[in-house]
C-alpha positions in Angstrom: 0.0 0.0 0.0 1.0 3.9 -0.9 0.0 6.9 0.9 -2.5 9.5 -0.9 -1.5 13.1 0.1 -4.4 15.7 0.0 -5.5 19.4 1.0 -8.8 20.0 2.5 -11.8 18.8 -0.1 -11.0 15.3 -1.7 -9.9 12.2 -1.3 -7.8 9.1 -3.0 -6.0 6.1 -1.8 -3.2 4.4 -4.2 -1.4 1.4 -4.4 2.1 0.0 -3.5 4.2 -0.7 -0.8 4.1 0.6 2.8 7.1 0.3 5.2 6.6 1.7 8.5 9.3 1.8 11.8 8.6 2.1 15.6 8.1 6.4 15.1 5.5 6.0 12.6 6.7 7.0 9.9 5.9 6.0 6.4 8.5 5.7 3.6 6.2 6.8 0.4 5.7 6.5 -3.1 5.2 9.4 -5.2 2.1 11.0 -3.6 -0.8 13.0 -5.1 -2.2 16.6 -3.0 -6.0 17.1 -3.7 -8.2 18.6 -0.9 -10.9 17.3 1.6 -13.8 18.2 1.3 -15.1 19.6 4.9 -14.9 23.2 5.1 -14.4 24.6 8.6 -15.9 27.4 9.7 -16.9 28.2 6.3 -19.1 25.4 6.0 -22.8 25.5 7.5 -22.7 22.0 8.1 -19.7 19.7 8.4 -20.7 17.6 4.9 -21.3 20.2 2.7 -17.5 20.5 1.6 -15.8 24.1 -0.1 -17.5 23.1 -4.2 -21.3 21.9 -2.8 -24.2 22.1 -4.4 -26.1 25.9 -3.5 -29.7 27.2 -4.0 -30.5 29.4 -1.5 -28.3 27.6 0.7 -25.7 24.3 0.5 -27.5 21.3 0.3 -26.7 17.4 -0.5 -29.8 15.6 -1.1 -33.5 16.1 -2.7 -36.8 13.4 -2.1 -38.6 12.6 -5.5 -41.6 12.7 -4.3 -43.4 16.2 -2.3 -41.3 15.9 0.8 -38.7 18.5 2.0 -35.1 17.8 2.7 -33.7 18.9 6.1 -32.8 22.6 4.5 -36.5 22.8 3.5 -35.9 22.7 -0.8 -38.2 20.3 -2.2 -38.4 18.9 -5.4 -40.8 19.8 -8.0 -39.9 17.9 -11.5 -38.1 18.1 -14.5 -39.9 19.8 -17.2 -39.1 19.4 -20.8 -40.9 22.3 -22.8 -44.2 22.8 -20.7 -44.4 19.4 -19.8 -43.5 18.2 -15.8 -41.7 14.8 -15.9 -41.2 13.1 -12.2 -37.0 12.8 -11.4 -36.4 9.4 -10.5 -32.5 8.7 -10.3 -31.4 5.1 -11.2 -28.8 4.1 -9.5 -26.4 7.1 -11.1 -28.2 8.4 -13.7 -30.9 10.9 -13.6 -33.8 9.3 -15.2 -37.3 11.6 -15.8 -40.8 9.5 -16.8 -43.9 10.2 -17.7 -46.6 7.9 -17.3 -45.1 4.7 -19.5 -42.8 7.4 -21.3 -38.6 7.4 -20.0 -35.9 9.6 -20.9 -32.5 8.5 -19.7 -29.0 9.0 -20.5 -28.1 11.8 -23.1 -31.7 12.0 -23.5 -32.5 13.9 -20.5 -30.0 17.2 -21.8 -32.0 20.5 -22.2 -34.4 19.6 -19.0 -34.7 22.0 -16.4 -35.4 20.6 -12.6 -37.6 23.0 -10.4 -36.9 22.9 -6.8 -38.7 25.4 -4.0 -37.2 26.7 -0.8 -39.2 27.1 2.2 -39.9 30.4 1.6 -42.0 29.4 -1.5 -39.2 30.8 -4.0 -38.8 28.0 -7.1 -35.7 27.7 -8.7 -34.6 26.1 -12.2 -31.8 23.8 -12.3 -30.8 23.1 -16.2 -29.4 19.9 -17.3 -26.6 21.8 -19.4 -24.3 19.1 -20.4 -25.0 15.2 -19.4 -21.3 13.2 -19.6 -21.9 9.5 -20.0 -18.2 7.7 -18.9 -17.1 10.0 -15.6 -14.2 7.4 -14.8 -14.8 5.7 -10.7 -11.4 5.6 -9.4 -9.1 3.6 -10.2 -9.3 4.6 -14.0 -10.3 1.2 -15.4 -12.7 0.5 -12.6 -16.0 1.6 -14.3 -17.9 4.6 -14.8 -20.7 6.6 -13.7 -22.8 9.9 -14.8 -22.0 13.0 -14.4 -23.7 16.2 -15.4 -23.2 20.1 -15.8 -26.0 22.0 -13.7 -26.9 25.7 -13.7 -29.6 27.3 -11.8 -31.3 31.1 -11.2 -34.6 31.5 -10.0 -37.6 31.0 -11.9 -38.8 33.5 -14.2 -36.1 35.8 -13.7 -33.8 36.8 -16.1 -30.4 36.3 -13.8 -27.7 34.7 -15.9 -27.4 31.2 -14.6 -25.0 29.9 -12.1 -22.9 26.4 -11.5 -24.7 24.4 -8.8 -21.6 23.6 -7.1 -20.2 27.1 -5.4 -16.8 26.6 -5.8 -15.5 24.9 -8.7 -13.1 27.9 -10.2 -10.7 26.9 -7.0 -10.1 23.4 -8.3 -7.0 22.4 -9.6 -7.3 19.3 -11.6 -7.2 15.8 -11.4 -5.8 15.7 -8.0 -8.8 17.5 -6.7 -11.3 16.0 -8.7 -10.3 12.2 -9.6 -10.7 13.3 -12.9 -14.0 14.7 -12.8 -14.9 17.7 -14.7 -14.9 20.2 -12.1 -17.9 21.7 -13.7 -20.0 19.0 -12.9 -22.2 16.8 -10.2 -22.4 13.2 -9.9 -26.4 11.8 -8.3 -26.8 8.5 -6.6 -29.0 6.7 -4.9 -29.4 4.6 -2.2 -27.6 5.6 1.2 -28.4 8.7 3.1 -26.1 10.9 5.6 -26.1 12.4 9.0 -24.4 15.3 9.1 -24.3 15.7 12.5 -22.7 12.3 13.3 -20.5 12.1 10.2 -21.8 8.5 9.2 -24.2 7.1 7.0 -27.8 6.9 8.2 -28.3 3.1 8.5 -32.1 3.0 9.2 -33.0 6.0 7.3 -35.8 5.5 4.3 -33.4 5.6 1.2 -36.4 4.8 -1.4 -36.7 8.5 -3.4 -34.0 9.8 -2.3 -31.1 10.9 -4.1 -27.5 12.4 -3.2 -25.3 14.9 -5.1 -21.9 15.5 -4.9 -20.0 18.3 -6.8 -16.3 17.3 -8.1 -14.3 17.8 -5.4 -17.1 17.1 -2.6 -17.1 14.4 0.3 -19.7 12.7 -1.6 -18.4 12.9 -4.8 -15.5 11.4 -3.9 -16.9 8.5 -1.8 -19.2 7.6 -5.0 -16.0 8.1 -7.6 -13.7 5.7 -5.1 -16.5 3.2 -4.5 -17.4 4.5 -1.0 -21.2 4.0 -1.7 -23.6 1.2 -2.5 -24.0 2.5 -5.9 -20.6 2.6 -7.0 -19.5 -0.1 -4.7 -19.1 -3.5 -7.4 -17.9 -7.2 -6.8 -14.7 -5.8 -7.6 -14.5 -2.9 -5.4 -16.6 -3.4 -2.5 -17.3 -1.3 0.6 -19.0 -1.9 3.4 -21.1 0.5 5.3 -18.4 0.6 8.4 -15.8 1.2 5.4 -17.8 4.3 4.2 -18.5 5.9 7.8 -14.1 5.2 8.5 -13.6 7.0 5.3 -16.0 9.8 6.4 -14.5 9.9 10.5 -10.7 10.3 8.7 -12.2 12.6 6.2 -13.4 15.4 9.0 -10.6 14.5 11.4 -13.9 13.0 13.7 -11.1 11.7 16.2 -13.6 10.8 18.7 -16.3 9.3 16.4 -19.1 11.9 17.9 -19.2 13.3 14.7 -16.8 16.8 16.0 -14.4 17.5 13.0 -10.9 19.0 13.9 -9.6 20.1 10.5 -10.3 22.8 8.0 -10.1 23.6 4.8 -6.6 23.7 3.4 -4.9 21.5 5.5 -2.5 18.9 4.2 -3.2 15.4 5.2 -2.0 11.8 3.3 -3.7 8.7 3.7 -4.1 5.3 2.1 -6.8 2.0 2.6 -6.2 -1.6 3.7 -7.0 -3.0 0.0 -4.3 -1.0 -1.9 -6.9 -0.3 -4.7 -6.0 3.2 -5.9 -3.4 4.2 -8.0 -1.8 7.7 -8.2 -2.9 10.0 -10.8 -0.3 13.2 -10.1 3.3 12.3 -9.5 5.5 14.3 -7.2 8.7 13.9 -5.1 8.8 11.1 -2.4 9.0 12.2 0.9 8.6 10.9 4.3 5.1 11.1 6.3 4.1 11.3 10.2 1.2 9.4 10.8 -1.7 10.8 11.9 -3.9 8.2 13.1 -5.6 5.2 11.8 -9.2 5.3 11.2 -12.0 2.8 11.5 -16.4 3.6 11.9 -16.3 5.0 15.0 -13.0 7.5 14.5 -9.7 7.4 15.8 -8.5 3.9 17.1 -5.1 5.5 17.6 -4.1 9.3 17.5 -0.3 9.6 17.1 -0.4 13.6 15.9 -3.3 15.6 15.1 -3.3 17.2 11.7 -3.7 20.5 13.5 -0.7 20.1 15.7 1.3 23.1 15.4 -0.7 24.8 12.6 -0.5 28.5 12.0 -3.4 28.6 9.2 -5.4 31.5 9.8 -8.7 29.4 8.9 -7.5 26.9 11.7 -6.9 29.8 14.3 -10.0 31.8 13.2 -11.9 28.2 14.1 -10.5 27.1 17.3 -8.4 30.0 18.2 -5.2 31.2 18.1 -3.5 29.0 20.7 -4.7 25.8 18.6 -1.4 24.5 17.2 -0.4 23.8 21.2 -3.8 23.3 21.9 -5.2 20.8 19.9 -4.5 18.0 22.1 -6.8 19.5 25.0 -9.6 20.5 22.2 -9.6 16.9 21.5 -9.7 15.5 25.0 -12.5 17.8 26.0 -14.6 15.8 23.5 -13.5 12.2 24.3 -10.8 10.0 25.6 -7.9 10.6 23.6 -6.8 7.1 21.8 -3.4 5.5 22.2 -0.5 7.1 20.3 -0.1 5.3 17.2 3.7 4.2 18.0 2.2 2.2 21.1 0.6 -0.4 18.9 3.2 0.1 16.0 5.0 -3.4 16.8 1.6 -5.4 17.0 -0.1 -6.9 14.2 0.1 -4.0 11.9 -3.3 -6.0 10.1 -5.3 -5.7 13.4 -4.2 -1.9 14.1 -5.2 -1.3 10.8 -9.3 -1.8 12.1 -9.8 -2.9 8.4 -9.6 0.1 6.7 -7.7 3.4 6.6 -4.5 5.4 8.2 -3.8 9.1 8.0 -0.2 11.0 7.8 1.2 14.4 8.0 2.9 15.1 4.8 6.4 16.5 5.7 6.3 19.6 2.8 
């Protein structure tokens, strides 16, 4: 296994081999710097990411039917000419019907989705440009729809707008996975809490739909096979997988669903399966763990990414003191968990908790 390197809003792992020694650090491969997706004090809630998907405010999923989400938008139709058509996503593709009649695929260009707010304003998202083979990460893996969106309210004359709010700041292939930064991926079937960081287990996932901008959490869980629609025989993930992915993501140490990180903020990483391959070479260098990550956060903590930090997001966020103070942040939350270099000569397999470990990059 390789270590991933990325700046806060994406994600990748890679593939290769990982040596470690008793002060955990990793001897890497080439590594690849793209950005998480969680936002910091920018971000009105923790799973919205810096390029997510704005009406009147950040939102990441819609109900096909009459029912609001939580930020109170709900879904209207898609309307081709005068005509309403119901939105039904399939899987990954946006799919609109009409009584017996379907459109699907590149069929479904040219519609233009209405959504309300709760303040009864209607707004017109327009299917702009519908991309059929979005690669899923590793290239090679498969693919998966993708689509250009641009809204304004209905009626007026406003020039439209890209859904996602951010997409000028992205820098390529090691912030999108390849993704044209332009657009937004929809899936079905799993909904999240963004309170608690994890996916909602027991929540009703019939009608509902997710979307993820490039360069969003959710966008990258569904491009690296981190949901059930993208997951395959091939690349599987489990539901524990997906919520580890999400704790390491948001620096959820404690698993309570508290993120210490912000935008911006360098972190590596790689998985247990060794699927991903780089897709930006630089320099090798050497990498501190962080931690190691499984469903319910940190199972060991051997230097928080924020540990002697001087970003002025990360001060403006937890204060200007938070480079020493971290560590007390932390433990006000939750008992902290062993330091990494405690467990380091054990079965490296069984520290691993099956999934992930974090590093700070060295740069």
């Amino acid at each position: 296994m390789a270590l991933a390197c990325f700046r806060a809003a994406s994600f990748l792992a890679v593939t290769a081999g990982l040596g470690m020694t008793a002060g955990c650090i990793i001897e890497d491969d080439p590594a690849e710097t793209v950005e998480q997706a969680l936002g910091g004090a920018s971000c009105p809630f923790e799973i919205c990411g810096s390029n997510n998907p704005v009406l009147s405010l950040p939102f990441f999923e819609l109900y096909e039917g009459s029912a609001p989400n939580e930020q109170g938008l709900t879904l209207d139709g898609i309307y081709f000419g005068a005509i309403k058509w119901k939105v039904d996503v399939v899987g990954n593709q946006l799919t609109a019907r009409n009584g017996a009649l379907v459109k699907s695929g590149l069929d479904v260009q040219g519609g233009k989705i209405r959504v309300k707010d709760a303040h009864g304003t209607v707004f017109q998202i327009t299917v702009d440009e519908v991309i059929e083979d979005t690669q899923l990460y590793p290239p090679g893996s498969g693919t998966t729809w993708s689509y250009v969106l641009t809204w304004r309210v209905y009626g007026s004359r406003d020039t439209p707008v890209n859904l996602c709010s951010d997409p000028e700041s992205l820098m390529g292939e090691q912030d999108t996975l390849y993704q044209y930064k332009y657009s937004t991926v929809l899936f079905e079937g799993e909904r999240y809490d963004e309170d608690k960081l994890m996916v909602r287990e027991r929540a009703p996932t019939a009608d509902w739909f997710n979307l993820g901008c490039a360069g969003h959490l959710l966008a990258k869980m569904h491009l690296t096979h981190h949901t059930q629609s993208s997951s395959t025989a091939t690349y599987p993930t489990n539901v524990r997988e997906r919520d580890a992915m999400m704790k390491m993501v948001s620096a959820d140490y404690c698993g309570i669903g508290e993120p210490f990180t912000v935008g911006g903020t360098p972190l590596s990483w790689t998985d247990d399966h060794g699927w991903l391959p780089h897709v930006w070479d630089i320099e090798a260098y050497d990498v501190g763990i962080e931690a190691r990550f499984g469903p319910s956060g940190a199972t060991c903590l051997e230097k928080p990414r924020l540990a002697g930090t001087t970003d002025p997001a990360a001060l403006a966020e937890f204060g200007n003191d938070v480079g020493n103070s971290i560590w007390h942040l932390i433990e006000a939350k939750c008992a902290l968990p062993p330091p990494c270099s405690t467990i380091e000569d054990n079965d490296v397999e069984k520290t691993w908790n099956k999934h992930l470990v974090s590093g700070n990059p060295q740069f």
